[in-house]
C-alpha positions in Angstrom: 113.4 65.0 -15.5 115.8 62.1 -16.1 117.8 61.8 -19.7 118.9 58.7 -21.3 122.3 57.4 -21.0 124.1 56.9 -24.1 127.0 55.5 -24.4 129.4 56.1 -27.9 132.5 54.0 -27.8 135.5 55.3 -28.6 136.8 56.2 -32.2 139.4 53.9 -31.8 136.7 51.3 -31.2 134.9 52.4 -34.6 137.3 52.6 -37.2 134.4 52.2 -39.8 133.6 55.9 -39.3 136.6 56.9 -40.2 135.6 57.6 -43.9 132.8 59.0 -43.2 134.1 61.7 -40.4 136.5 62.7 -42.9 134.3 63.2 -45.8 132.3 65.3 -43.1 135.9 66.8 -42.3 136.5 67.9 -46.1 133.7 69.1 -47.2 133.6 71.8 -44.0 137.2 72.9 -44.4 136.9 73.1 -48.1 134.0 75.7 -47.5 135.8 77.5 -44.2 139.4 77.7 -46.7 137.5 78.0 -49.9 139.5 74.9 -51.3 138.9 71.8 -53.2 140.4 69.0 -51.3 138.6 65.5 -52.9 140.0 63.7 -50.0 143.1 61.7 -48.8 145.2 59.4 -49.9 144.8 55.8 -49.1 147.6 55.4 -47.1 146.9 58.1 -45.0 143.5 56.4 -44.7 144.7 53.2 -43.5 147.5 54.7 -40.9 143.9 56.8 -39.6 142.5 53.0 -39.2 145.6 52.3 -37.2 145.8 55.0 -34.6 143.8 55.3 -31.6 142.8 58.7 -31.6 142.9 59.6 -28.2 141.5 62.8 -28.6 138.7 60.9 -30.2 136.4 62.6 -33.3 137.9 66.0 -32.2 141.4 65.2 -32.5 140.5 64.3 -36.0 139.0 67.2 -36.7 142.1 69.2 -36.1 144.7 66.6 -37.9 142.6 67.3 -40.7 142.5 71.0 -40.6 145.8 71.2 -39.6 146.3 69.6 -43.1 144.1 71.9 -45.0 146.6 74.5 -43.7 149.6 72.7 -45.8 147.5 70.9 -48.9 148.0 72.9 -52.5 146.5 70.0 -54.3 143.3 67.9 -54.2 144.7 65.0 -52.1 146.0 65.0 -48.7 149.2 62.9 -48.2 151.0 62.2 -45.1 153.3 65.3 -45.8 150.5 67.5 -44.8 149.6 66.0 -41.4 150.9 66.6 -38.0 153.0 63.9 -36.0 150.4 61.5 -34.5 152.8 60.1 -31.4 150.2 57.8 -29.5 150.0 55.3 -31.9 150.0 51.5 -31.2 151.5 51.3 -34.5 153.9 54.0 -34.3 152.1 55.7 -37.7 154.7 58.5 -37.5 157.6 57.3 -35.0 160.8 59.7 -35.9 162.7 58.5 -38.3 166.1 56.7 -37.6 168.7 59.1 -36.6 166.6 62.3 -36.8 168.3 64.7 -34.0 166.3 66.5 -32.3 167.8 70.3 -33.9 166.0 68.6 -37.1 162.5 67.9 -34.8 162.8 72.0 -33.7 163.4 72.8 -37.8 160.3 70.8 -38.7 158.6 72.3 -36.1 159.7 76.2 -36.7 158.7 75.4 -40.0 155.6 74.1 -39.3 154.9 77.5 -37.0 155.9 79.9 -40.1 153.5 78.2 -42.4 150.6 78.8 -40.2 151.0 82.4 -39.8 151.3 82.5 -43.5 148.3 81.3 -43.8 146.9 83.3 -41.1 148.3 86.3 -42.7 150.0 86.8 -39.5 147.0 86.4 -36.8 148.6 84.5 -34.1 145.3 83.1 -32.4 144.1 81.4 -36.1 147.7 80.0 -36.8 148.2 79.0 -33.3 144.3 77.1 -33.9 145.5 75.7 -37.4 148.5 74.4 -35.0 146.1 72.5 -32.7 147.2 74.8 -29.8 146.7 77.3 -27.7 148.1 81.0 -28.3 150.0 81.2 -25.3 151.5 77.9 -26.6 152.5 79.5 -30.1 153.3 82.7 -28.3 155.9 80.5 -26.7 157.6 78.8 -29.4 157.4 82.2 -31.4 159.8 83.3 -28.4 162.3 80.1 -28.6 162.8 80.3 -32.6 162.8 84.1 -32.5 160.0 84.3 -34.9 158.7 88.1 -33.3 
């Protein structure tokens, strides 16, 4: 039997759905974490229309929930996403100055608020985290978070 070839361009090639994928994004994470999130702030929607996702729809997927870990309210700002390094417009380039003892902090910081949220469970706060356990397991071990 032969299957048709179908070819889906990239998400950096179809920035128009954008909007939609995250009001698909929401809507599942507000069920999964039993929040209210409306949806994100426009800023935040035009640096997603800037980067080029290279980890296409499912890089999206886990900026987004990565956010839902760190969002209290019912918008989602730039404070509750991840760094997005790959972008052509540098959406979150370090700031000037920032040492890299300060990058570790935000980081560490970053690691104790998803096993909060996890209520301690490594393997769910190292997925909120976008990583893998052993990864987390890791960088448990270099900031001495046992």
């Amino acid at each position: 039997m032969r299957t048709v070839p179908l070819f889906l361009p990239p998400l950096r090639e179809r920035d128009g759905d954008i909007p939609l994928l995250i009001d698909y994004f929401v809507t599942k994470f507000n069920r999964k974490y039993k929040k209210n999130v409306l949806g994100i702030d426009p800023k935040v929607m035009n640096m997603f229309k800037r980067y080029p996702w290279p980890g296409n729809v499912r890089e999206l997927e886990h900026v987004l929930e990565y956010a839902f870990v760190f969002v209290k309210g019912p918008i989602i700002t730039s404070s509750h996403l991840p760094v997005l390094t790959e972008s052509k417009t540098k959406v979150s380039a370090p700031k000037p100055g920032l040492s890299a003892e300060a990058a570790w902090e935000d980081e560490k910081l970053a690691i104790q608020k998803a096993l909060a949220n996890a209520h301690g469970r490594r393997e769910e706060a190292a997925r909120l985290l976008g990583m893998s356990r052993s990864s987390l397991w890791r960088k448990m071990k270099t900031y001495q978070l046992d």
